[in-house]
Wavefront OBJ file of the C-alpha trace (Angstrom):
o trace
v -5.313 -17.316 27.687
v -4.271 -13.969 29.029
v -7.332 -11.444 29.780
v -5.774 -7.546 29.517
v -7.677 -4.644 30.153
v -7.120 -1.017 29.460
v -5.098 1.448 31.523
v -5.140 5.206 30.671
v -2.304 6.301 29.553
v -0.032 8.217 31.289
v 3.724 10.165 31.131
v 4.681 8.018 33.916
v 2.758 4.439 33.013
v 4.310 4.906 29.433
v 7.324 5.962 30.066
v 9.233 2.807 30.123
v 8.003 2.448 26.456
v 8.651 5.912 25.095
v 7.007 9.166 25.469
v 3.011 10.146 25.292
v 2.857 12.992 22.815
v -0.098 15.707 24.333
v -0.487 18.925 24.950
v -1.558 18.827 28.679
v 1.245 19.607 30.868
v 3.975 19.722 28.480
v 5.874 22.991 27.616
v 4.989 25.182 25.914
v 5.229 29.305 24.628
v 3.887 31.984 22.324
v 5.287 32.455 18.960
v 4.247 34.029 15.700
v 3.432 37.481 17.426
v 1.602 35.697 19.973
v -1.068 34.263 17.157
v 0.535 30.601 17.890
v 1.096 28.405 20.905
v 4.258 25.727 20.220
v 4.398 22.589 22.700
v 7.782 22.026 22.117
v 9.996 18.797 21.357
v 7.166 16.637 22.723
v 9.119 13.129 21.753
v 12.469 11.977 20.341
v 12.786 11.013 17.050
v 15.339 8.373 16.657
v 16.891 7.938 13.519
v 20.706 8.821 14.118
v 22.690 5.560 14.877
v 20.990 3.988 11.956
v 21.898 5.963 8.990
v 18.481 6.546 8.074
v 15.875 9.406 7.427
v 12.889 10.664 9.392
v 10.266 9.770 7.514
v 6.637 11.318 7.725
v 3.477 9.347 6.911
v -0.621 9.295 7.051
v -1.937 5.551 8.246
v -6.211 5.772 7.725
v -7.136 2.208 9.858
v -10.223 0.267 10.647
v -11.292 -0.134 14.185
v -10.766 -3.846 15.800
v -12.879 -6.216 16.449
v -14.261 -6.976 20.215
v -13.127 -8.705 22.268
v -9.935 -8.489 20.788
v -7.211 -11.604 20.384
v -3.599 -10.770 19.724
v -0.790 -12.607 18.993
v 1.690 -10.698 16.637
v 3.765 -8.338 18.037
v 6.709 -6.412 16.846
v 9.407 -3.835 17.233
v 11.699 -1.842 15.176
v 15.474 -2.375 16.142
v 16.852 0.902 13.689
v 14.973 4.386 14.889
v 11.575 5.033 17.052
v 8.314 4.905 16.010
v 5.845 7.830 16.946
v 1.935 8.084 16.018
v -0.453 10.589 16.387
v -3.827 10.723 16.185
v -5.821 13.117 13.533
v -9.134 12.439 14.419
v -8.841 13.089 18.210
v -10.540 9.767 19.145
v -9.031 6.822 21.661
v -7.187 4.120 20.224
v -5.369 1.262 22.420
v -1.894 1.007 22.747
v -0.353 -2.836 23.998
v 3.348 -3.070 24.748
v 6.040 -4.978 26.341
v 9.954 -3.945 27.193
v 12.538 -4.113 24.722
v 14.457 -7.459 24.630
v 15.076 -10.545 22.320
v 12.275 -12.494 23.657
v 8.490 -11.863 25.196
v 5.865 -13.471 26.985
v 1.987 -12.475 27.998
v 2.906 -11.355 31.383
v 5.268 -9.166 29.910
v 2.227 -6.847 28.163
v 0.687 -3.831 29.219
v -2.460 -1.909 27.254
v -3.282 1.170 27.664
v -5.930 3.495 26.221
v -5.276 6.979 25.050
v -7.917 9.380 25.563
v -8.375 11.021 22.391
v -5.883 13.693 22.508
v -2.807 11.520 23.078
v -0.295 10.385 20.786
v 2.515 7.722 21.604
v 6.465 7.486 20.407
v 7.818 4.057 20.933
v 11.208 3.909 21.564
v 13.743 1.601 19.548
v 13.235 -1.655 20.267
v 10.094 -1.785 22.378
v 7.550 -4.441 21.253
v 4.504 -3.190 20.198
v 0.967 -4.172 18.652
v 0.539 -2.571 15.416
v -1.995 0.170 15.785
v -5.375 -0.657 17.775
v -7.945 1.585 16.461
v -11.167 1.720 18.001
v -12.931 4.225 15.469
v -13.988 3.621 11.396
v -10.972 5.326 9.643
v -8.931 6.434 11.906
v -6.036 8.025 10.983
v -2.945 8.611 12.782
v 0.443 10.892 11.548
v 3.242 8.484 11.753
v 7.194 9.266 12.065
v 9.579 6.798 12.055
v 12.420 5.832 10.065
v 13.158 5.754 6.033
v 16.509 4.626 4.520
v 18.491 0.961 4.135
v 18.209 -2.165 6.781
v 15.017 -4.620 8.405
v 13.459 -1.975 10.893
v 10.840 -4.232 11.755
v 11.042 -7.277 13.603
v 7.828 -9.486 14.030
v 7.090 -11.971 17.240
v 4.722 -14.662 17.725
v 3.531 -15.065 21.334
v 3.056 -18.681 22.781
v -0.832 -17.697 23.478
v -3.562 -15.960 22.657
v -4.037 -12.055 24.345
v -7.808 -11.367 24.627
v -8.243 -7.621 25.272
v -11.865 -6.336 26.050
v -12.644 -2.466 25.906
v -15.870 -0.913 27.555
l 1 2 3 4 5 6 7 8 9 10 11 12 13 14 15 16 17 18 19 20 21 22 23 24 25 26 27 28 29 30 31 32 33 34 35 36 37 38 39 40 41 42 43 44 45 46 47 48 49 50 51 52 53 54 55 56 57 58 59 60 61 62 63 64 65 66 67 68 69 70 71 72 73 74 75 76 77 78 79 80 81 82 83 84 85 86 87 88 89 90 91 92 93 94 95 96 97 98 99 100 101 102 103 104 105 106 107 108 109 110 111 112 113 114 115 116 117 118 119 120 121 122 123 124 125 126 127 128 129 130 131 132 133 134 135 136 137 138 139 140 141 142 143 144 145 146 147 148 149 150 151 152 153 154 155 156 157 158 159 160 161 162 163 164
């Protein structure tokens, strides 16, 4: 069995995987008469090849239990997959590169801190979400319309993940 801890999550650890959508260090300007700061485009929303619509949800989750075993993971082969957190607290995020087949060595966790949110591109393999806090709730986007956008994959063996 595989032990995985935590990384923090970075623009540069994550970016293999997609994009980390914060506020730190992305761009930004005034707007609204200066009342209103906009980070700008802070992910890509990919919906176009598949003839499908962006679609905007709320997901409220429970927080998992420690230490942590994982074996499911999955992707979505149609449009990306972006969530971001409402209630400002860290959640875990465990993925592995895009491609028809996966294996343990081929994960990576992370932990946001709290103010992070994460868009996973097309394709990449991904836990479902990893809350660590009683209803947690995260915006989701992702994709709407015809078509399986969500393939599922059994690993071989058992992930155990502790979190301090």
């Amino acid at each position: 069995m595989r032990t995985l801890y935590p990384q923090p999550l970075t623009r540069e650890n994550f970016a293999p995987f997609g994009e980390v959508i914060e506020t730190s260090g992305s761009r930004h300007f005034a707007i609204n008469g200066g009342t209103t700061e906009r980070f700008h485009d802070l992910a890509h929303v990919d919906v176009s090849e598949s003839g499908g619509r962006p679609l905007i949800s709320i997901f409220r989750t429970q927080p998992v239990k420690r230490p942590l075993t994982v074996r499911l993971m999955e992707r979505h082969p149609l449009a990306s997959q972006a969530f971001i957190p409402l209630c400002r607290s860290p959640f875990l995020v465990l993925v592995a590169p895009a491609g028809d087949t996966l294996t343990a060595a081929d994960l990576q966790l992370f932990q946001t801190n709290g103010h992070q949110g994460v868009n996973y591109r097309r394709n990449v393999w991904h836990h479902p979400v990893l809350a660590l806090a009683s209803n947690q709730e995260f915006l989701v986007v992702d994709r709407g319309g015809e078509g399986k956008n969500c393939d599922e994959y059994l690993l071989s063996e058992e992930i155990q993940i502790f979190v301090t």
